[in-house]
C-alpha positions as a Markdown table, in Angstrom:
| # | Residue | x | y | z |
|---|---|---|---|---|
| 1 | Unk | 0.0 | 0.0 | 0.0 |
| 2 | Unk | 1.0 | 3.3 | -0.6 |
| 3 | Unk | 0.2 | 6.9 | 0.5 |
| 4 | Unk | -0.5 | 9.1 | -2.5 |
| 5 | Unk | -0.1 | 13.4 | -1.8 |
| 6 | Unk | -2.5 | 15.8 | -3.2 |
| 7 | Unk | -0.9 | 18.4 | -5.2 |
| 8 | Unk | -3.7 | 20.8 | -3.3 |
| 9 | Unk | -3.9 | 21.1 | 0.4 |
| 10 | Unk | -7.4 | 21.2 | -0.3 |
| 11 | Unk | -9.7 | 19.6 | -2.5 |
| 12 | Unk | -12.3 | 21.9 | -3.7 |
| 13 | Unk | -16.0 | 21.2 | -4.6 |
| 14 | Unk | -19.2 | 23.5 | -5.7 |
| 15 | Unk | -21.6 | 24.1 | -3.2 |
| 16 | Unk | -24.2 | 22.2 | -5.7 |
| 17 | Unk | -22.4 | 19.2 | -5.3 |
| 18 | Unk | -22.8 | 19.4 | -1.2 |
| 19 | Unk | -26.8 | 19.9 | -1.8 |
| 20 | Unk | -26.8 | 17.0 | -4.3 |
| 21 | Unk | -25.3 | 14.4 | -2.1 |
| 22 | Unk | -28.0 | 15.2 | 0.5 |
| 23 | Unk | -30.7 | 14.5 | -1.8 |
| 24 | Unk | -29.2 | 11.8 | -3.3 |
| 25 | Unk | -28.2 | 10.5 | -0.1 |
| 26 | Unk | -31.4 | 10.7 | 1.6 |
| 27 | Unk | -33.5 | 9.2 | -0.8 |
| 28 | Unk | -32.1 | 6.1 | -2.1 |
| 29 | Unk | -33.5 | 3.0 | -1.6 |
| 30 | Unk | -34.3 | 2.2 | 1.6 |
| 31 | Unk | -31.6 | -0.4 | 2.6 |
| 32 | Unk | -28.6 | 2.3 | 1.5 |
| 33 | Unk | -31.2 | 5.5 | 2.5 |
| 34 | Unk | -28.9 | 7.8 | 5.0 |
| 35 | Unk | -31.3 | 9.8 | 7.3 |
| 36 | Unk | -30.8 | 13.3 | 6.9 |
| 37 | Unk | -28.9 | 13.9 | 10.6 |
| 38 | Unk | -26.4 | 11.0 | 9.1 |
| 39 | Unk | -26.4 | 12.8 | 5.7 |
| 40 | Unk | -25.7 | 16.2 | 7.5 |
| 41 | Unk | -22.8 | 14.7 | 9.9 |
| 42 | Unk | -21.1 | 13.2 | 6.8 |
| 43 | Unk | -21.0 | 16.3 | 4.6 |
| 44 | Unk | -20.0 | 18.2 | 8.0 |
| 45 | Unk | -17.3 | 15.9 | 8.8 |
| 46 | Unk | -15.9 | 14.7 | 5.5 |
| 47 | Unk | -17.1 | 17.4 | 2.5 |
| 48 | Unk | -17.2 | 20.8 | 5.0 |
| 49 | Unk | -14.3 | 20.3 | 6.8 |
| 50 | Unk | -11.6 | 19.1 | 4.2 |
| 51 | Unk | -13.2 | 20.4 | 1.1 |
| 52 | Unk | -13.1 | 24.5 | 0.2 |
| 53 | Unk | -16.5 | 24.9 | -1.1 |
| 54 | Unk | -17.4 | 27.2 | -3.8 |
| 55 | Unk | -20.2 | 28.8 | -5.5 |
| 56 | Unk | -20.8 | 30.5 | -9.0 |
| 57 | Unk | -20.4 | 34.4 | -7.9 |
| 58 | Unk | -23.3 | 36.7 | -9.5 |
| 59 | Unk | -21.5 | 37.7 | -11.7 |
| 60 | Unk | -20.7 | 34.5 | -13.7 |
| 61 | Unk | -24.7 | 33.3 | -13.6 |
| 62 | Unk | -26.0 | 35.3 | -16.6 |
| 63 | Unk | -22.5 | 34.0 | -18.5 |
| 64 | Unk | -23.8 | 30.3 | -17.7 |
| 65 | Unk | -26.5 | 30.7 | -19.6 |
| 66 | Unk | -24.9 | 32.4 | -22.7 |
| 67 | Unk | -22.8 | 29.6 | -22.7 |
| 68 | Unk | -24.7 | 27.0 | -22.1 |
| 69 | Unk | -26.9 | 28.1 | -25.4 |
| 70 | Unk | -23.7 | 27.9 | -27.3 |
| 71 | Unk | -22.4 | 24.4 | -26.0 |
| 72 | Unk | -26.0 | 23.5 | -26.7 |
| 73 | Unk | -26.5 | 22.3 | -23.0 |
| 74 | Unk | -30.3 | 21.9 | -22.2 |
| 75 | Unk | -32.0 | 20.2 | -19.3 |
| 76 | Unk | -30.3 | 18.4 | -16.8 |
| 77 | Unk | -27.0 | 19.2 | -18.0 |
| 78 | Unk | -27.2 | 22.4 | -17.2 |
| 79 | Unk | -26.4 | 21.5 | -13.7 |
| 80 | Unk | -23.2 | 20.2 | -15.0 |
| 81 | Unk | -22.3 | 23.3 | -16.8 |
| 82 | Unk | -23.0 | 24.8 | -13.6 |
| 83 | Unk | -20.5 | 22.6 | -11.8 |
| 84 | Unk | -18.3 | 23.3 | -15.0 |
| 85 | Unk | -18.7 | 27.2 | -14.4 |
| 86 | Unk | -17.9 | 26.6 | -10.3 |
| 87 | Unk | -14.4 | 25.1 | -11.0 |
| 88 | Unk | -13.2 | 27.2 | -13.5 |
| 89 | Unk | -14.2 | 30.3 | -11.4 |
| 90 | Unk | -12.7 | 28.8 | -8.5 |
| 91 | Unk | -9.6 | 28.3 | -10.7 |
| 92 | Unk | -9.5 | 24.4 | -10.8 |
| 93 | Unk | -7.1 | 22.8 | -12.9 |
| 94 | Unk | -8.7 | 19.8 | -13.2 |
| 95 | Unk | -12.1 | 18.8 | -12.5 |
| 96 | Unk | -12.9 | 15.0 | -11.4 |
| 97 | Unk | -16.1 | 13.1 | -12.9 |
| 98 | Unk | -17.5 | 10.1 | -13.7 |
| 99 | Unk | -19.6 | 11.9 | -16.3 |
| 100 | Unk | -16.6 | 13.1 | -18.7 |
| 101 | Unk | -18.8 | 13.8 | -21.6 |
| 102 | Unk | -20.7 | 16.2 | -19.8 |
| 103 | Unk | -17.9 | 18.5 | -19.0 |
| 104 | Unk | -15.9 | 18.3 | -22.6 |
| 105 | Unk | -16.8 | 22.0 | -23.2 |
| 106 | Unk | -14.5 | 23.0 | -20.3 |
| 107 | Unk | -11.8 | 21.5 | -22.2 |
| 108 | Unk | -11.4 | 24.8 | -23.9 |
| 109 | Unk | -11.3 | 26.9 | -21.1 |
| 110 | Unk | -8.4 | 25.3 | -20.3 |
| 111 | Unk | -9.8 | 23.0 | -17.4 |
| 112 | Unk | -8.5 | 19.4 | -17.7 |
| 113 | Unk | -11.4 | 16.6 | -17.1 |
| 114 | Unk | -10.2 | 13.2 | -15.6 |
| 115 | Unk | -12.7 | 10.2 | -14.3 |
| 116 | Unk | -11.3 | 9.3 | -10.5 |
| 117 | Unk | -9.5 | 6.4 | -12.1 |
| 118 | Unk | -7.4 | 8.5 | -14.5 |
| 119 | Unk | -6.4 | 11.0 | -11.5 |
| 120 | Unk | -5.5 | 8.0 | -9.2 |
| 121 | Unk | -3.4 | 6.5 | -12.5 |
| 122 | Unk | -1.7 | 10.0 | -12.8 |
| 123 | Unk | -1.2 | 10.8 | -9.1 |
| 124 | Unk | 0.7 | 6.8 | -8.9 |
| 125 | Unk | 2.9 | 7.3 | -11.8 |
């Protein structure tokens, strides 16, 4: 076994991504279900207190949309572009997914987009 550094001292997520796992979290089937004071201690103790948290700032929401005409992003997605908008306006480098396709249009902003896999391949090299 062997211990693998982070090039960050923190890892960094979008705010979105806290409220989704407490949705997610607390509503899957019943046998895997977290209760919401279980969901709450785990985003607490393992997303809130290692994780800087970031949001879209106003002024990057009416630019979200604009560009998420252009990439042709509609429905769902558009919490993805959302993430997408977080990370580069956090200043991410690279942005971790097991969704890759959704996030290709950050490729030209200059984010890089790796599945957990790909990181943990690059990070053991």
């Amino acid at each position: 076994r062997r211990l693998i550094s982070c090039p960050r001292a923190s890892p960094q997520t979008a705010w979105h991504c806290c409220l989704e796992l407490f949705s997610v979290a607390t509503r899957l089937p019943e046998e895997f279900r977290l209760t919401a004071p279980d969901a709450r201690r785990l985003l607490e103790e393992e997303i809130l207190a290692r994780f800087s948290v970031f949001d879209l700032p106003p002024v990057g929401r009416a630019s979200l949309f604009a560009e998420a005409v252009t990439d042709g992003v509609a429905g769902g997605r558009i919490y993805d572009a959302e993430i997408g908008a977080v990370a580069v306006a956090a200043g991410a480098r690279i942005l971790v997914t097991g969704n890759r396709r959704h996030f290709v249009p950050l490729l030209r902003r200059g984010l890089r987009v790796l599945t957990a896999e790909e990181l943990l391949a690059e990070l053991t090299a």
